[in-house]
N, C-alpha and C positions, 0 to 999 in steps of 0.2 A: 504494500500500500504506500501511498506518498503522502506522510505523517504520518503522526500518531493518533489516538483517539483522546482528543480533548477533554472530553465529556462536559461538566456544566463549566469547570473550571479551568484555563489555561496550564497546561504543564512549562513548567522553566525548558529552555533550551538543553538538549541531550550536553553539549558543550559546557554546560555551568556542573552536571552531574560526575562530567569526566575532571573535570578540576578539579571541583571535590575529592575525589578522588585521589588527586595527586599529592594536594594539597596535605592530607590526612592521612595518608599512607608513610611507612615506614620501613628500614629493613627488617625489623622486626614481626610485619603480616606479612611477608614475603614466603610464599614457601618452599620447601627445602629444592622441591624439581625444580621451581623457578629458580630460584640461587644457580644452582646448579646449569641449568639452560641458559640463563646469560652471560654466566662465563666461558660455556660451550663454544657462544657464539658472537662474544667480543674476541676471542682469541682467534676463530673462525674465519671473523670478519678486520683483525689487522694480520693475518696472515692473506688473506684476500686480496687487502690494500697495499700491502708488499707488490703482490703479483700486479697491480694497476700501474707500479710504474712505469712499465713496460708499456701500456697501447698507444693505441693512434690518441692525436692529440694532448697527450699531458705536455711534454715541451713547451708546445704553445701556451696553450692555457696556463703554465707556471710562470713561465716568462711574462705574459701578458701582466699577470697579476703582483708580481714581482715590481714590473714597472712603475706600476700604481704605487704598490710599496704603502707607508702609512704605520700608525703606531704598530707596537710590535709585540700582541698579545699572547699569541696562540702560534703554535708549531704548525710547519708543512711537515708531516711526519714522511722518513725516509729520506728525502730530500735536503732538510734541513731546514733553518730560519724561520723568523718569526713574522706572520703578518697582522694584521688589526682582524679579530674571533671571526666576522662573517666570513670572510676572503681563504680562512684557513678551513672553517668550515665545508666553505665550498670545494676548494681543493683536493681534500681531503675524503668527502665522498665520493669525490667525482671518480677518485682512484678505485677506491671502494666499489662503484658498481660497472665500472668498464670492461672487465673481464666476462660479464656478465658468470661472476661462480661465488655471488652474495648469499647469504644465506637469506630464507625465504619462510612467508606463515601462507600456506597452499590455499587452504580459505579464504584467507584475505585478499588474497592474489597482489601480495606486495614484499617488500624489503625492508623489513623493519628497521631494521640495525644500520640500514644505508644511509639512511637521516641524524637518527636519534647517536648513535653513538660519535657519528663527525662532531654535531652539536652541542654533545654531554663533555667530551674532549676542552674541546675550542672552551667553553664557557670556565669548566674547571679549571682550566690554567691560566685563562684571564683573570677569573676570580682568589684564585690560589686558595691552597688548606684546604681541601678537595679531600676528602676520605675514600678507601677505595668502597666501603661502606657504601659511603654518601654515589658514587659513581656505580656501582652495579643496581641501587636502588632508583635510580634514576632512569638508569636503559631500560631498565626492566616496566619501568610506569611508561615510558616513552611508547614501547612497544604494546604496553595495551590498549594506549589509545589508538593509535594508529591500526592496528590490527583488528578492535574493534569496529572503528571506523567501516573497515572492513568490510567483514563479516557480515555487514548490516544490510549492504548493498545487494538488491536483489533485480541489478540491470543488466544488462550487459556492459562492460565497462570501454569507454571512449575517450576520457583523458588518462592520465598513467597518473596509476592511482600508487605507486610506489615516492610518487613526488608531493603529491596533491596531498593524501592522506598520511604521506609521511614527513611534510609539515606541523603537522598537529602535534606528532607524537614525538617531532624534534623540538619544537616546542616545550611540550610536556617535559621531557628530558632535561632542557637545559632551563628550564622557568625554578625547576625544581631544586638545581646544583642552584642558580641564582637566585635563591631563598622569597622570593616574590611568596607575597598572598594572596588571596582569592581576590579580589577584584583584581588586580596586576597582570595573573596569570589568565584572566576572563580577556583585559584587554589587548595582551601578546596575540591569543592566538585572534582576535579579531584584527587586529595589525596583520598579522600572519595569512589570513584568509586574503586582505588583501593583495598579497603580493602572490599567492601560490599560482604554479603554471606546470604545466605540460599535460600536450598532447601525445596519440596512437601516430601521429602523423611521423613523426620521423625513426617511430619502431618501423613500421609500414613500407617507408622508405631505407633502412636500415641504413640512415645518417648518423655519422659517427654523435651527432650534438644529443640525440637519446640517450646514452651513458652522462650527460652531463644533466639533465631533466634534475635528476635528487640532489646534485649541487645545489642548482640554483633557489631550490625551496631548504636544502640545508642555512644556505646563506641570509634567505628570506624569515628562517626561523630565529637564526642568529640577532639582525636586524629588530623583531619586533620583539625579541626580549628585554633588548638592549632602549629602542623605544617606549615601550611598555613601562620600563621602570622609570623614565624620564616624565612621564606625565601622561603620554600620547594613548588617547581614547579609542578603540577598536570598534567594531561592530561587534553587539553582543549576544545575535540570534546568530550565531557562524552557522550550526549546522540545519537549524530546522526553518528557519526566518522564509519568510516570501519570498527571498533572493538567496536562500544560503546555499551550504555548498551540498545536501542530499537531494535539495531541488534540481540546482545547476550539473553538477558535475557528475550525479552518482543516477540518480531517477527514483524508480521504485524502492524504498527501503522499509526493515522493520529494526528500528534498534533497542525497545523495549527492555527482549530479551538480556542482551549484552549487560545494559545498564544493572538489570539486578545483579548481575553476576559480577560485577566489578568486585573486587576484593575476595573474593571466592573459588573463579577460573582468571587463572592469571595466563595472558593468552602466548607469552614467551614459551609454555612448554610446548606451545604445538607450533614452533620455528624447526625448521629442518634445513639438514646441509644442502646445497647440493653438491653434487658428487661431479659433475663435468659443468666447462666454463661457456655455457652454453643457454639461452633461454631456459625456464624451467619448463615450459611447455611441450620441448623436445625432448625432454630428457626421459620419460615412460616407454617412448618408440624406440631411442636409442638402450635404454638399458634390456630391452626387450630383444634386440637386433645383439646386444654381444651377447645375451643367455643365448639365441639360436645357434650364431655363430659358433660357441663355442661346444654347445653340447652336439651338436649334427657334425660339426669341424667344417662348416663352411667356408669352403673359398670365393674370395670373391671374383673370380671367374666363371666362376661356378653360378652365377646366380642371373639369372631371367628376368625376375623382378622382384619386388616388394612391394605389399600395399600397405598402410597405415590406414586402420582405422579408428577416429578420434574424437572426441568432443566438438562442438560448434563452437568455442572457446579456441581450442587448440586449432583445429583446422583454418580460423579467421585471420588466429593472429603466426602461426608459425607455418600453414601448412603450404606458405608458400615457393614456388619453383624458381628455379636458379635463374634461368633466363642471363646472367651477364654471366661470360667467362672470366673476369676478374672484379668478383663481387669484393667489397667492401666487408670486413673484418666485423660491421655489426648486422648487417644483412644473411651472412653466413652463420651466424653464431644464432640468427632466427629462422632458419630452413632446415626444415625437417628433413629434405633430400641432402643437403650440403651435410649435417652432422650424423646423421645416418650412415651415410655414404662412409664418410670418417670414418666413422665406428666400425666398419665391416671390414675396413682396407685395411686401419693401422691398428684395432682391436683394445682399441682406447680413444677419448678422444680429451685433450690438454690443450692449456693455452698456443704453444708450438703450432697447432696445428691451424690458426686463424692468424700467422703473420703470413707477411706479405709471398713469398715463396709457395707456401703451401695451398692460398687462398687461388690460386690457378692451377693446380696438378691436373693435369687432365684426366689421370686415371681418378680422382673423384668426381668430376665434370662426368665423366663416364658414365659412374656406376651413381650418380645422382638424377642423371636421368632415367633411370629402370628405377625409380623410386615413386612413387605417386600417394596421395593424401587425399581419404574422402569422409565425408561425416558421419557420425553415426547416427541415425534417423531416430534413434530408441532415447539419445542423451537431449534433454527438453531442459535442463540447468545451464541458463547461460553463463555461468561463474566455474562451473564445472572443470576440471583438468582433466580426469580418470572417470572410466577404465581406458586402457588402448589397448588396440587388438594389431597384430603386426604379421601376416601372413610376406613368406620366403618360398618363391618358385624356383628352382632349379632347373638345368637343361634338360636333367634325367625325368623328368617328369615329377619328381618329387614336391609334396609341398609338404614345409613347416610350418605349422601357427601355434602364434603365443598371446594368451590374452593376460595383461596386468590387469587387479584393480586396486593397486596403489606403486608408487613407484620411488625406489631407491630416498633412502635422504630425508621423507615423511616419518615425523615421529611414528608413526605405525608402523614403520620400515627403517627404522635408523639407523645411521652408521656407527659401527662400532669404534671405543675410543682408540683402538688400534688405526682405523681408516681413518677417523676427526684429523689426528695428531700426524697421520700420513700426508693427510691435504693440506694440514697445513706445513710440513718440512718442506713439501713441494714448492710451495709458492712463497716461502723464504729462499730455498735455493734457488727459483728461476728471477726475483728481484731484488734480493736483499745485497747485492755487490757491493755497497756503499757503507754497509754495517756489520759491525764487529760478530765474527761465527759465534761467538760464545755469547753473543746475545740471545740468539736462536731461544736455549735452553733456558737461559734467565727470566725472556719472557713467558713462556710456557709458565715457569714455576710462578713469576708474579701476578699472573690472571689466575692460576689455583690458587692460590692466595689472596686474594684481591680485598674480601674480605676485610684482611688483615693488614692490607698497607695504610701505615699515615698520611701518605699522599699518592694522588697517582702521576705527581712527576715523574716517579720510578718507571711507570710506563711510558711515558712521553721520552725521558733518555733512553730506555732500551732502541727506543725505534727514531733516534737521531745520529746523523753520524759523526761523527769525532771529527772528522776532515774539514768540520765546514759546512758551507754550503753546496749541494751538488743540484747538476742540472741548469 
């Protein structure tokens, strides 16, 4: 439905309930799986942003922002130096979701941690004496509203709601480390509402500026905290008002639900890894595609075709066909045939394999064309991921199929902390050049302990490099 049910009396905006929220919460109602799940996936998500320094456009965009330059609050983490909280902010997420291998709440159909912890960062070390306490209780409220948010929508989704809805819950994050009250924290995210942006349009396109989307509302979040505490008045119906954003941005919603359970389901434990640097959309076909692979011992010579059968969700936004023989590094990372293909050729599929060299092999061009994506008539949830159904023709006449109804990475299907701690040495070894190896381990030990730190500068040096500034 599009609101709530009034009844004789106005209900207060769902957005004053999530405040509250935030407001009133402590690490103490936190519990123990959430504790747990946000350390999971702060460590998840700066081994991630390691791997970011590496794609297309950070150069740029550091330099850019560099130029500008400006007081010197907040770290570019990896890189080094300090910029003024939104600019580090934005940076900093930006690295965070360009790999596209951020961790993710499947429900939600967003990135929690893409926002809220660039934001929780940047503010904390602006503000200093930062508890690591005070900082995991923070992500962790960050990400239930946002995910909330969520969860609520019952549209099919058309802005990117990784940027949009995770505003709120960068917001929430850092409103919280910057000690703001209830009215403060009401008129941040109404500042914040103002500025939030992105569109489907250049996932669609798969322009590289789509990795940059959770910046800009990272920055945007920064901004109206920073606003917020100065005086500056928000709009106060953000989500439910005549003009708010479940009207505008989202459509149909029910968020009732949610709101009671705030304090109750805390929506960090249902974050999952993912397990390849790949759209999460792709990722049920592809993990489906190496169980074939591997149990038949599939060659891909051997193979005729593939069909993928998928959600109207999945099939909209990823089941698109390659068409350019030197697609673009976020275009490929959103084709079902492109990482597919991947997967069947090289029997993995890793950041390596969406630079510039690989993004033309022709033996994937190849074997992405015997690839095809069609809907499944039966799935009627437009928010839907799963099930996928992934049928493998052979010359010999042979056909295999495999149907998922959850896929790798989903707390239902979780990675083991053997694989967590895999993904992430990987993506310290493939961007961490610039930082001391014995950091590696130091950090691991100080996000299990996080808890426990006095400040979380401790973290912020782990992930700076001694050299200076690089880049």
């Amino acid at each position: 439905m599009i609101g709530r049910d009034q009844g004789s009396q106005r209900k207060p905006d769902a957005m004053q309930t999530f405040v509250q929220h935030v407001i009133s919460s402590e690490y103490e109602d936190l519990s123990e799986q959430a504790v747990q799940s946000t350390k999971t996936f702060i460590l998840d998500s700066l081994g991630v942003m390691i791997s970011g320094t590496l794609a297309p456009g950070v150069p740029e965009t550091l330099q850019t922002l560099r130029y500008w330059g400006g007081r010197k609050e907040s770290t570019i983490l990896v890189f080094g130096g300090k910029l003024p909280a939104p600019l580090a902010a934005m940076m900093n997420s930006f690295m965070l979701h360009n790999q596209e291998f951020d961790c993710v709440h499947d429900d939600a159909v967003l990135h929690p941690f893409t926002t809220a912890l660039p934001v929780a960062l940047a503010v904390a070390e602006s503000k200093g004496r930062i508890t690591g306490k005070e900082l995991l209780t923070a992500v962790a409220l960050g990400v239930d509203v946002s995910c909330s948010i969520g969860v609520s929508s019952r549209s099919a989704m058309s802005f990117f709601r990784p940027g949009t809805a995770g505003a709120f819950g960068a917001v929430a994050a850092g409103g919280k480390l910057a000690g703001l009250d209830e009215e403060t924290l009401n008129n941040a995210m109404g500042v914040a509402y103002s500025q939030i942006c992105g569109t489907l349009q250049p996932h669609h396109e798969g322009a590289m500026v789509i990795s940059m989307q959770t910046g800009f509302n990272a920055r945007a979040a920064t901004t109206a905290i920073a606003l917020a505490e100065r005086g500056i008045i928000g709009a106060s119906e953000v989500l439910e008002g005549k003009y708010g954003y479940f009207r505008l941005f989202e459509g149909e919603y029910e968020v009732d639900g949610v709101l009671a359970n705030l304090g109750k389901v805390w929506q960090v434990e249902r974050v999952g890894h993912k397990p390849f640097p790949t759209g999460r959309l792709t990722q049920g076909v592809v993990e489906a595609a190496l169980s074939l692979s591997d149990t038949y011992n599939i060659e891909p010579q051997d193979i005729v075709a593939c069909e993928a059968m998928v959600s109207p969700l999945v099939e909209r936004l990823v089941g698109r066909p390659l068409g350019d023989d030197n697609p673009s590094a976020q275009y490929a990372k959103l084709s079902i045939p492109f990482v597919v293909a991947t997967a069947l050729i090289r029997k993995n599929v890793f950041i390596s394999d969406f630079w510039v060299s690989a993004l033309s092999d022709p033996l994937i061009h190849s074997m992405a064309r015997r690839i095809s994506v069609v809907r499944d008539p039966q799935i009627l949830d437009e928010n839907a991921m799963m099930p996928i159904r992934l049928r493998i023709t052979l010359k010999t006449g042979a056909v295999h199929e495999l149907r998922l109804e959850q896929m790798m990475g989903h707390p239902d299907k979780a990675l083991t902390k053997e694989q967590h701690l895999n993904k992430f040495e990987a993506c310290w070894d493939a961007g961490a050049a610039h930082l001391p190896s014995d950091n590696r381990e130091r950090l691991v030990e100080a996000v299990d302990r996080l808890d426990e730190l006095e400040s979380v500068d401790e973290i912020i040096r782990l992930l700076t490099p001694r050299t200076g500034l690089i880049g």
